[in-house]
C-alpha positions, 0 to 999 in steps of 0.5 A: 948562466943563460942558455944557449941558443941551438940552430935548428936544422931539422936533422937532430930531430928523432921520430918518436916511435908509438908505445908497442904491446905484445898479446897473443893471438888467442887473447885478441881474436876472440875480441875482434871477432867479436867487434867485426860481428857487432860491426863495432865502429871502433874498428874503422879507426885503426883500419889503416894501422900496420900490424906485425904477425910472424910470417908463417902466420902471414903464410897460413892466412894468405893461404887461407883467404885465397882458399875461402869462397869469398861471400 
């Protein structure tokens, strides 16, 4: 049987979405702390990338950063 052609109209066509991991914060804090105090160059690449927190999380560090003296 010969196959079947399909007229493609960009519409069909899903966006794969990027494989998610969960980890808890007390697993990669200590990592990243670490990488920003070694100012690791790894960090820069995924400067851009979108995290997800919790929003009480989101909360507590907006808090935080408007109440540190800044450097």
């Amino acid at each position: 049987m010969r196959p079947r052609l399909r007229i493609f109209t960009g519409e069909d066509v899903g966006v794969a979405e990027e494989p998610q991991v969960s980890i808890r914060l007390d697993e990669i804090a200590p990592i990243l702390c670490d990488a920003v105090r070694w100012d690791c160059s790894w960090l820069t690449d995924f400067a851009d990338d979108e995290i997800r927190i919790s929003e009480d999380l989101y909360e507590i560090l907006t808090a935080y950063s408007h109440l540190r003296p800044s450097a």
